[in-house]
N, CA, C and O of each residue as an XYZ file, in Angstrom:
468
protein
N      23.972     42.627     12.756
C      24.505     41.280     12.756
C      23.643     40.350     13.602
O      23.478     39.265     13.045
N      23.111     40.451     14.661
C      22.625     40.067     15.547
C      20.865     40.003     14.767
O      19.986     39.206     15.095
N      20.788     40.767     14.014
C      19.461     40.577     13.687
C      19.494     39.401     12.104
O      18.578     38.872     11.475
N      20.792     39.378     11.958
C      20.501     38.306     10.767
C      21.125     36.846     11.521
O      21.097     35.833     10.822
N      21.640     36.746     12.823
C      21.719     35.525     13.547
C      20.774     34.775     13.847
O      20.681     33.558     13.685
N      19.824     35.730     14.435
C      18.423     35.632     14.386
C      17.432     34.972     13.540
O      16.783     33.953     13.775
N      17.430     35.707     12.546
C      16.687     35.117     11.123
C      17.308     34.022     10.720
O      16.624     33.352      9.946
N      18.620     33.488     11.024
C      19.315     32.529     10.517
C      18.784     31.167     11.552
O      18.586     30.018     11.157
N      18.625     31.698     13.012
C      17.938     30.612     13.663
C      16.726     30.784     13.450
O      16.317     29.766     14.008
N      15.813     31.287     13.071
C      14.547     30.932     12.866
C      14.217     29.923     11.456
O      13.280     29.126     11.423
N      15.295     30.168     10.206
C      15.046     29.597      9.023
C      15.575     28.233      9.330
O      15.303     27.312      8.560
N      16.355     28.013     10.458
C      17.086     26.730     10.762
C      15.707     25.865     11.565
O      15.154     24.804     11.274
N      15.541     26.559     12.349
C      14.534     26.033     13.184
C      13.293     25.638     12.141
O      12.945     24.461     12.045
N      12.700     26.604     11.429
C      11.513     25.670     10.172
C      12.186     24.791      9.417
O      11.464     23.859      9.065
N      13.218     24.732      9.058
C      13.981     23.415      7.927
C      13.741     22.264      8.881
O      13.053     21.256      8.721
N      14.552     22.697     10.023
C      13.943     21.313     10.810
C      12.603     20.700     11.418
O      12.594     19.597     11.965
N      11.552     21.446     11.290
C      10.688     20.940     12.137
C       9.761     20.768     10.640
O       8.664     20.308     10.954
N       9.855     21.000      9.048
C       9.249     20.612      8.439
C       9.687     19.645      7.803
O       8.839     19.115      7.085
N      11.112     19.008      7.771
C      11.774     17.860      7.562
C      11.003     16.624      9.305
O      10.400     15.566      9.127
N      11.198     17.016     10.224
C      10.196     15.923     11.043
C       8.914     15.902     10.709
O       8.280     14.849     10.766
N       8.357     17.061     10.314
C       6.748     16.928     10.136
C       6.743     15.809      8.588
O       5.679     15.231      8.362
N       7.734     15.606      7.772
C       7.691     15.040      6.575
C       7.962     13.141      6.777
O       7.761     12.257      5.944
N       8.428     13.041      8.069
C       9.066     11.719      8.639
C       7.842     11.006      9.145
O       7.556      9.845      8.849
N       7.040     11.908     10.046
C       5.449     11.229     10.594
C       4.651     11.098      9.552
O       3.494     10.733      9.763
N       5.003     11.313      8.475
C       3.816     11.209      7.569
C       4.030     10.011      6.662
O       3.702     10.026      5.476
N       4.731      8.717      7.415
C       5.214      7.741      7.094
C       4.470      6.694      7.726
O       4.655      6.622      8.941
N       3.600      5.779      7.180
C       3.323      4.752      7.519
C       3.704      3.185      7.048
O       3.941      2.917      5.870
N       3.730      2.189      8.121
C       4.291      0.749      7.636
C       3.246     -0.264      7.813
O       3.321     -0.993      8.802
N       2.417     -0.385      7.100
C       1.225     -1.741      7.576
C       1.383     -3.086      7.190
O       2.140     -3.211      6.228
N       0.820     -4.327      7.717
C       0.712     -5.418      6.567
C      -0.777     -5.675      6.119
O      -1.754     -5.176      6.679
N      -0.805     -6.248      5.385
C      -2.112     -6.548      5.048
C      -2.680     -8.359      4.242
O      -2.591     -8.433      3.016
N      -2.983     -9.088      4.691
C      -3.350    -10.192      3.932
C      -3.879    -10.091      2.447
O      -5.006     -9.632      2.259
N      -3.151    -10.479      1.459
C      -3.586    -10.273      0.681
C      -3.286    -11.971     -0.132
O      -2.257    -12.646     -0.133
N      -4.615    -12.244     -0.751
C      -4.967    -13.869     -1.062
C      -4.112    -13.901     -3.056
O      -4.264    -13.137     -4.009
N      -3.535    -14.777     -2.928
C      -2.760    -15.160     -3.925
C      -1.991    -16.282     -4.367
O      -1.747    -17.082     -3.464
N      -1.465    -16.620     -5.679
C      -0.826    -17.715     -5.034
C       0.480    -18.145     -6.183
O       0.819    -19.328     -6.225
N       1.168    -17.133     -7.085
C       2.003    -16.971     -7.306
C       2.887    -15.821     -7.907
O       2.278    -14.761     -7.768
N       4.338    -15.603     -8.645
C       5.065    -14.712     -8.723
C       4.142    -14.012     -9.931
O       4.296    -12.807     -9.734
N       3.215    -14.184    -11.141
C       2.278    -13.477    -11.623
C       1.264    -12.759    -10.592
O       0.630    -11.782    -10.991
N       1.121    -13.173     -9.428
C       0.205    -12.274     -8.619
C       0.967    -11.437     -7.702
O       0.584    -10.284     -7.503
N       2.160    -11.960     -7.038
C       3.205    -11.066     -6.620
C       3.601     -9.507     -7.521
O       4.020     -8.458     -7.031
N       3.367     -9.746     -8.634
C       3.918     -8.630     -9.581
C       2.641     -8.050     -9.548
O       2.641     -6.946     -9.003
N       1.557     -8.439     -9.955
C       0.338     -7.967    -10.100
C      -0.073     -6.869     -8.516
O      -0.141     -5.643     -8.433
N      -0.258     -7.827     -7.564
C      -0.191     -7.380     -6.106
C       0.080     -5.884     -6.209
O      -0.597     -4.861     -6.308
N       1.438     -6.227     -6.138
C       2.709     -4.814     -5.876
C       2.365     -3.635     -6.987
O       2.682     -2.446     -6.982
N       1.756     -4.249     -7.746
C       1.440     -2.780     -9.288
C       0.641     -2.420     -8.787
O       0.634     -1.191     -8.722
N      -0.715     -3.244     -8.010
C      -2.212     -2.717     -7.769
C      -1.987     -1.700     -6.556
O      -2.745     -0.737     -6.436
N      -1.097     -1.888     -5.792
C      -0.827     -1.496     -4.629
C       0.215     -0.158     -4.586
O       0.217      0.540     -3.572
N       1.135      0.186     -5.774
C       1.384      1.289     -5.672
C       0.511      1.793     -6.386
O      -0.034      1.317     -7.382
N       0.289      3.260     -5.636
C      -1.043      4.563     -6.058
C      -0.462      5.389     -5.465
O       0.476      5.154     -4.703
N      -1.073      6.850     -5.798
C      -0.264      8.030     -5.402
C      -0.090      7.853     -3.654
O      -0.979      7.430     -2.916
N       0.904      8.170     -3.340
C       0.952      8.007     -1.863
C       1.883      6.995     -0.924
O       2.193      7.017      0.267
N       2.205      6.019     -2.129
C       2.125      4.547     -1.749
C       4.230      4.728     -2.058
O       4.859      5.083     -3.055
N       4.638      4.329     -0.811
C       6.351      4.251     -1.324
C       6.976      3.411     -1.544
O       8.011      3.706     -2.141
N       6.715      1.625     -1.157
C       6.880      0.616     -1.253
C       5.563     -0.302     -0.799
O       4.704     -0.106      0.060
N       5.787     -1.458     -1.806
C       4.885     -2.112     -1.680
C       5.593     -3.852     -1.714
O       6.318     -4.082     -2.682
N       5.391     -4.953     -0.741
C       6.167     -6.049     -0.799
C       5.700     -7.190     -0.455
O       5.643     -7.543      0.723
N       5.259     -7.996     -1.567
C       3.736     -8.941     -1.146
C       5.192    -10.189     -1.001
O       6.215    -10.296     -1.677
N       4.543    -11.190      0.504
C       5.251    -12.370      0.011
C       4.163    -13.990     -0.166
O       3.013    -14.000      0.273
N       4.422    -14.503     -0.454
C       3.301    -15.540     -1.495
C       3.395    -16.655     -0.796
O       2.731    -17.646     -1.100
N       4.483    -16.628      0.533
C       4.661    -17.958      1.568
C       3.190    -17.582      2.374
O       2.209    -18.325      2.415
N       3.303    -16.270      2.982
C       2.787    -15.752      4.050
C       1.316    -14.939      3.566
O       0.333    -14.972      4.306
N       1.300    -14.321      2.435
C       0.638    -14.256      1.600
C       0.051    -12.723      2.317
O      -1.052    -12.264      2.022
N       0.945    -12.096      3.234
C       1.486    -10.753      3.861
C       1.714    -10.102      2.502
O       2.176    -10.683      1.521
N       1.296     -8.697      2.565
C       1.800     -7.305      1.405
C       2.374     -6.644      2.649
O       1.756     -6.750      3.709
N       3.590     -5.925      2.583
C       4.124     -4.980      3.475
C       4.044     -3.742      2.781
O       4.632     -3.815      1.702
N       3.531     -2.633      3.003
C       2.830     -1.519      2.259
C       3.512     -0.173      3.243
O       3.312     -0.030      4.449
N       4.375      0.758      2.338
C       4.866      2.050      3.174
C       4.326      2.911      2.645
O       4.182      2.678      1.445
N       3.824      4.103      3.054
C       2.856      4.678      2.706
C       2.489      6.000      3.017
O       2.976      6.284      4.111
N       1.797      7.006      2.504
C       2.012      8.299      3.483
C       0.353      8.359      3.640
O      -0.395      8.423      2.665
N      -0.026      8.334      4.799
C      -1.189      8.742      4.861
C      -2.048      9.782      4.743
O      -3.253      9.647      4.955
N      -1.444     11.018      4.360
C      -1.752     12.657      4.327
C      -2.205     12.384      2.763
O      -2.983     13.076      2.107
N      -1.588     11.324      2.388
C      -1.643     10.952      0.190
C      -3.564      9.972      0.303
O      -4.729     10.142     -0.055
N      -2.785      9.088      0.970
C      -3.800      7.972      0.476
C      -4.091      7.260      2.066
O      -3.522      7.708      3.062
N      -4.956      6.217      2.123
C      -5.169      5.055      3.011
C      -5.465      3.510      2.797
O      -5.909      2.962      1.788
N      -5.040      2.859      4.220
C      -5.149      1.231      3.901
C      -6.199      0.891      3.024
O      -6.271      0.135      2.056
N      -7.288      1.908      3.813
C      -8.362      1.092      2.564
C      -8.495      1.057      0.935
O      -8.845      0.282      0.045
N      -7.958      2.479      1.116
C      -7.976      2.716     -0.789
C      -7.556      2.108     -1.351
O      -8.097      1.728     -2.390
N      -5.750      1.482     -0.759
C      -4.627      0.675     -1.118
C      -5.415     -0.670     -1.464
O      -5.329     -1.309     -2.513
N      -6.349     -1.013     -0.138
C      -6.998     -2.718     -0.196
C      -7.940     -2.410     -1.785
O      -7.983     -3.036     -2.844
N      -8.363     -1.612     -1.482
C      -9.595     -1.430     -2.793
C      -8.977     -0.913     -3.758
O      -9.865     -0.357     -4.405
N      -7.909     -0.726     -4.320
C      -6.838     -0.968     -5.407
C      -6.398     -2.770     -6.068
O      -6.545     -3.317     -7.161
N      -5.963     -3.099     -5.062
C      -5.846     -4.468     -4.791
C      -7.022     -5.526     -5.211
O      -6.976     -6.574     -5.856
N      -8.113     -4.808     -4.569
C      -9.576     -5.761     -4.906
C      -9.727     -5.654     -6.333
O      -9.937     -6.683     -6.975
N      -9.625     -4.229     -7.071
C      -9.727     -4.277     -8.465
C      -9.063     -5.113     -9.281
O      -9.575     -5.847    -10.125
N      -7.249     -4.936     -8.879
C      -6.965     -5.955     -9.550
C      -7.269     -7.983     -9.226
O      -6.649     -9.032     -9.401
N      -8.536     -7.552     -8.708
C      -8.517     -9.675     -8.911
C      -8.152     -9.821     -7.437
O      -8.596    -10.967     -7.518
N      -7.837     -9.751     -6.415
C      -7.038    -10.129     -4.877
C      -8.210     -9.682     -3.846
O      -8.814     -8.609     -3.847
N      -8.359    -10.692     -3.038
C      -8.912    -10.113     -2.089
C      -7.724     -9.846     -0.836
O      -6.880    -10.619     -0.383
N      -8.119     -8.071     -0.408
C      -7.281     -7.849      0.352
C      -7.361     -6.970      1.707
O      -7.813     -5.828      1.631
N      -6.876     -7.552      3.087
C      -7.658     -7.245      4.280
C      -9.221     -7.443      4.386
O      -9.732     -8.498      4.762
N      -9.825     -6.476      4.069
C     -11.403     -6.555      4.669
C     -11.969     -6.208      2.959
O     -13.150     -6.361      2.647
N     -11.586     -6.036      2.603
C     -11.980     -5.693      0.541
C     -11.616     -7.368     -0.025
O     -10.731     -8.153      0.315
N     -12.824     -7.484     -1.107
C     -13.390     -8.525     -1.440
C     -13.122     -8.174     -2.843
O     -13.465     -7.013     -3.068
N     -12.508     -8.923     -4.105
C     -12.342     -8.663     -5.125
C     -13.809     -9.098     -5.853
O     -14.362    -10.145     -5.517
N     -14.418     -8.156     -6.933
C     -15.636     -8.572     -7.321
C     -15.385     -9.504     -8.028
O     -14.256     -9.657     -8.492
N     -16.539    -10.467     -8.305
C     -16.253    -11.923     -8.955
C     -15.794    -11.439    -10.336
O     -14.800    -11.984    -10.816
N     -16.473    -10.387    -11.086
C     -15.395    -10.530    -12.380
C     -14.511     -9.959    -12.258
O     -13.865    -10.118    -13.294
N     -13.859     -9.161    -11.432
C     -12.225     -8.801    -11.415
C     -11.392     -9.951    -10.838
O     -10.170     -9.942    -10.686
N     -12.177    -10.868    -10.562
C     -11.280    -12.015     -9.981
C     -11.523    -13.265    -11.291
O     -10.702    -14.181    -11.351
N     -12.445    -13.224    -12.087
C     -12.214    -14.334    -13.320
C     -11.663    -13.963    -14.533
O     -11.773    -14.489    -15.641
N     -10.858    -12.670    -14.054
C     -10.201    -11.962    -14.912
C      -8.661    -12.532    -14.685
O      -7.918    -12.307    -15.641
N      -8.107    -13.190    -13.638
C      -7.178    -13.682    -13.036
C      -6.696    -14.804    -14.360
O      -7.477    -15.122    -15.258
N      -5.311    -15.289    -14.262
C      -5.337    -16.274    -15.185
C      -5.377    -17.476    -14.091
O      -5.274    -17.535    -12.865
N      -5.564    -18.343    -15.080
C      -6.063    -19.939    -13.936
C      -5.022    -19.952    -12.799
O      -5.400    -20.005    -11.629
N      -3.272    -19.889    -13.237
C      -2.771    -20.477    -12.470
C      -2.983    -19.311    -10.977
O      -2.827    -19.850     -9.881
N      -3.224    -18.229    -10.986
C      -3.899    -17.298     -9.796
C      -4.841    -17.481     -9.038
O      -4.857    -16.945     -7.930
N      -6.103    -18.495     -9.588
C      -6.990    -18.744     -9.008
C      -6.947    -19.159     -7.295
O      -6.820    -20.277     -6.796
N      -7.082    -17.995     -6.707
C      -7.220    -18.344     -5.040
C      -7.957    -18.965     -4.102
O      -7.710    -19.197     -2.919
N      -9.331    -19.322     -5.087
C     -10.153    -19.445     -4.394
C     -10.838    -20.642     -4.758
O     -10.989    -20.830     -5.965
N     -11.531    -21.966     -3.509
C     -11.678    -22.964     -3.946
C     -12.988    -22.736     -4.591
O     -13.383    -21.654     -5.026
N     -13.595    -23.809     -4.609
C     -14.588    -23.958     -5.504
C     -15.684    -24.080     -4.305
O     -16.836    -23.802     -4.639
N     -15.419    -24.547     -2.648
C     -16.577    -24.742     -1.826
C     -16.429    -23.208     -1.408
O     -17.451    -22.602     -1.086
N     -15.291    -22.609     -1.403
C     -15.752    -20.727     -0.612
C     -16.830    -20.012     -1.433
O     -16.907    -20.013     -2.662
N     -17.639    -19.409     -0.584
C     -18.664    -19.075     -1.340
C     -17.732    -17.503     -2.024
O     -16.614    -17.176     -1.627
N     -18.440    -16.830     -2.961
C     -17.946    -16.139     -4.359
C     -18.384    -14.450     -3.185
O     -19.492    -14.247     -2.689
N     -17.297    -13.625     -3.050
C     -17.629    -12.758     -2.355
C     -18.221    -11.452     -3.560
O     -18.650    -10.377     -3.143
């Protein structure tokens, strides 16, 4: 009896410490991401979930993506360079000029004096 109390605290003890090890593997970032309406909001948030990615929540005042995320899956940067593909420049990732004249007009973020990254 005593030897299956035993085994019963040891299987208790791994349930729990691989349910915390599953909690740190949670990240919350923001990230600037350039846009400038609810067609790029939707767009944003599609480019931005990828494997890894658990929520994604661009707002178009602040022009902030709030991105939850597991980092053991994926990272900020991949997420930004997801983002850059679709058309957005985002954090330190630069959307290439034709993934960005791929944008429809009313998306266009960028003036006409910023130089073309």
């Amino acid at each position: 009896m005593k030897r299956i109390s035993g085994l019963l605290a040891i299987l208790l003890i791994a349930v729990n410490f691989s349910f915390a090890q599953g909690k740190k593997d949670i990240a919350t970032e923001k990230i600037t991401v350039q846009g400038t309406c609810n067609q790029c909001k939707k767009r944003i948030e599609d480019a931005a979930y990828s494997p890894g990615v658990k929520r994604a929540e661009w707002n178009k005042d602040t022009k902030e993506l709030t991105v939850t995320y597991k980092p053991s899956k994926t990272s900020l940067q991949k997420i930004e360079e997801h983002i850059a593909r679709a058309g957005h420049d985002a954090g330190d990732v630069h959307a290439t000029d034709s993934a960005y004249n791929q944008l429809p007009e009313c998306c266009a973020y960028k003036s006409e004096h910023v130089e073309a990254h």
